[in-house]
Each structure stands twice: as structure tokens, then as C-alpha cells.
C-alpha positions in Angstrom: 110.8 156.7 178.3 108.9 154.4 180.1 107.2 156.1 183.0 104.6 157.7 181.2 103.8 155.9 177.7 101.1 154.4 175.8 101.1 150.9 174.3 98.4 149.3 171.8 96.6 145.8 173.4 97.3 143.1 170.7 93.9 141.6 170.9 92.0 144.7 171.4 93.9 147.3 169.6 92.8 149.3 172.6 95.2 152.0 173.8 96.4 151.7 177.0 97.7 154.7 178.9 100.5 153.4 181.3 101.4 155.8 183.8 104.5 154.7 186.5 103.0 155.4 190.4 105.9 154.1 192.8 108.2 151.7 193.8 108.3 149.7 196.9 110.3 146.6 197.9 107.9 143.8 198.7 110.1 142.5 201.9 107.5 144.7 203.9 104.4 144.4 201.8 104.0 140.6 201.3 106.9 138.8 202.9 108.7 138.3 198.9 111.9 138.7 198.0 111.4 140.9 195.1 110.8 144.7 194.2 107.5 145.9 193.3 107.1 148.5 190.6 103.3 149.9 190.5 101.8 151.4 187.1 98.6 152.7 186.4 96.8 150.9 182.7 94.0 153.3 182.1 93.8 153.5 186.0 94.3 150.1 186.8 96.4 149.2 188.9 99.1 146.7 187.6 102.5 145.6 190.1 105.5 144.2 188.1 107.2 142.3 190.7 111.2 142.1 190.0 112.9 139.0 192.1 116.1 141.6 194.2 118.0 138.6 193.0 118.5 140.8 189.7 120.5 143.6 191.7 122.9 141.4 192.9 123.3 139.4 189.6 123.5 142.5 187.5 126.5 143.6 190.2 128.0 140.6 190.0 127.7 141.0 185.5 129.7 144.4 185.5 130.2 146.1 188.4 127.0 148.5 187.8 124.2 148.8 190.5 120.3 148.9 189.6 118.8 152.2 190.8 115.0 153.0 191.5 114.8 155.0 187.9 116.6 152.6 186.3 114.7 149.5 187.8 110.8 151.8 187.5 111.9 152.2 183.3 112.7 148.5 183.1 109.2 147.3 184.7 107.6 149.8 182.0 109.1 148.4 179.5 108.4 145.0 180.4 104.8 146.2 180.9 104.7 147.7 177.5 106.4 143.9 175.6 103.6 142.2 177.9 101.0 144.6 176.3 102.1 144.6 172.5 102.6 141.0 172.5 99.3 139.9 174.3 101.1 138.3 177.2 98.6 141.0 179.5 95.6 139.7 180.5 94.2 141.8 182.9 95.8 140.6 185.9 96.8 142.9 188.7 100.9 141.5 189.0 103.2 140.2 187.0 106.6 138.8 187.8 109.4 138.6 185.8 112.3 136.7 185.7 115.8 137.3 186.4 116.9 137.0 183.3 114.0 139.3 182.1 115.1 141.9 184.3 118.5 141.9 183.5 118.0 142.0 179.9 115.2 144.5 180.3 117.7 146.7 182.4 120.7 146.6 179.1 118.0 147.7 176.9 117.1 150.8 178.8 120.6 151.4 179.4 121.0 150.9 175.5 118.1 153.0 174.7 118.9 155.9 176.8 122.8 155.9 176.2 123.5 155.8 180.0 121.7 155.6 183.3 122.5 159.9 183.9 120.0 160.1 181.2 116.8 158.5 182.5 114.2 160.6 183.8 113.7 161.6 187.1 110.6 160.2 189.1 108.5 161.0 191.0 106.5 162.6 188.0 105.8 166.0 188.5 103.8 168.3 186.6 106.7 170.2 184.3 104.8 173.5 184.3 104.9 174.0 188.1 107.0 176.0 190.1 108.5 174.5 193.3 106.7 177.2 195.7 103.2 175.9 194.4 103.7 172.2 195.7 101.9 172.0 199.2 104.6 169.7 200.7 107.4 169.7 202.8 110.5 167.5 202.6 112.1 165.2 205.1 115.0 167.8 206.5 113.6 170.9 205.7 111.7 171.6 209.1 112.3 175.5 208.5 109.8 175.5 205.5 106.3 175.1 206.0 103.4 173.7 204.2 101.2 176.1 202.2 98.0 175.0 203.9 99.4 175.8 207.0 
């Protein structure tokens, strides 16, 4: 859906490859209140900053919870509305709204039919197996890393 897509520049017509890189809640990164979703645009770096106000507001609407996928495929498609509708202009972070956020999060809900059926991130490449990834997992000190 939204974790790996490619959206048209308005002005440009330029198409930009937006690629979703990782989530991490700002409390610890710069003191804000908010969850940052990073994307790369052709490489660039670009943060969409959602205010964790959302989470509990979208609780607080019907009882369902925000999760990481669902909160990474709403920032992607806020990037992508930004990028169509010339709102992007070049800047490194964005931050959207509340509201934004909540409605962005019902239309990914809407889109996908449920939250079970949003992809699973981090991306990996599809075509690898398992036993050629050179990494071990928190809680699974018996395995080793390949390069070891």
C-alpha cells in the first residue's frame, strides 16, 4: 500500500519513488510529543511527524488502537496527498494534524478492508530465504550470525 509507492510531483510531473525506512517516537529524538514516520523520496529523507495525541483520540472514537503498520501506511499516504496536490516542497518534515491522522488512519482501514490486512514492515526482500539474512533476533541467543 503505502510503504513502497510512487507518486507524480504536481508541479514537476517528476516521479517520486517513496520508500517507508522506520518509525520512531520523537519523545527521545527531539523532546516532541509526536511519532515520527521516516520515508525515503528518491533517497531523501522526508519525517512525517504524527502528534501521539492521535492514538489516544482514535481510542477514545471506537475502541480501536493505532499500530506501527497501521500508523507507517497512514504517514505514506499523507506523504503521497502532500505530493499529488503540491503541498511538498522539499522540506525534510512534515507534521500533520490530529485530525489528518485520524482521517488518514479510516482511509487505510477503508482501503485495506481491515488492519489484519496491511503489510508487514520492516521491508524485506520477498525473494529471500530466512537462513540468508546475516542477523540475529533479540531472544534467539542460540543462533548465530552468518559472519560469525
Amino acid at each position: 500500500m503505502y510503504e513502497d509507492f510512487h507518486a507524480r510531483d504536481r508541479f514537476t510531473g517528476e516521479d517520486l519513488h517513496c520508500t517507508w525506512k522506520g518509525t520512531v517516537v520523537a519523545i527521545a529524538t527531539r523532546h516532541a510529543d509526536a511519532t515520527d514516520i521516516r520515508f525515503a523520496v528518491n533517497g531523501r529523507p522526508v519525517w512525517i511527524a504524527m502528534p501521539n495525541e492521535a492514538w489516544v483520540q482514535q481510542k477514545a472514537k471506537n475502541g480501536h488502537v493505532i499500530t506501527d503498520y497501521l500508523a507507517a501506511q497512514a504517514a505514506g499516504r499523507y506523504l503521497k496527498s502532500i505530493i499529488e496536490t503540491g503541498y511538498d516542497n522539499g522540506r525534510e518534515m512534515y507534521t500533520m494534524s490530529i485530525d489528518e491522522v485520524l482521517q488518514h488512519v479510516d482511509e487505510v482501514v477503508r482501503e485495506a478492508g481491515h488492519t489484519s490486512k496491511l503489510p508487514q514492515l520492516p521491508l524485506v526482500n520477498r525473494d529471500s530465504h530466512p537462513a540468508e539474512l546475516d542477523f540475529v533476533l533479540p531472544g534467539e541467543p542460540h543462533k548465530q550470525s552468518l559472519s560469525e
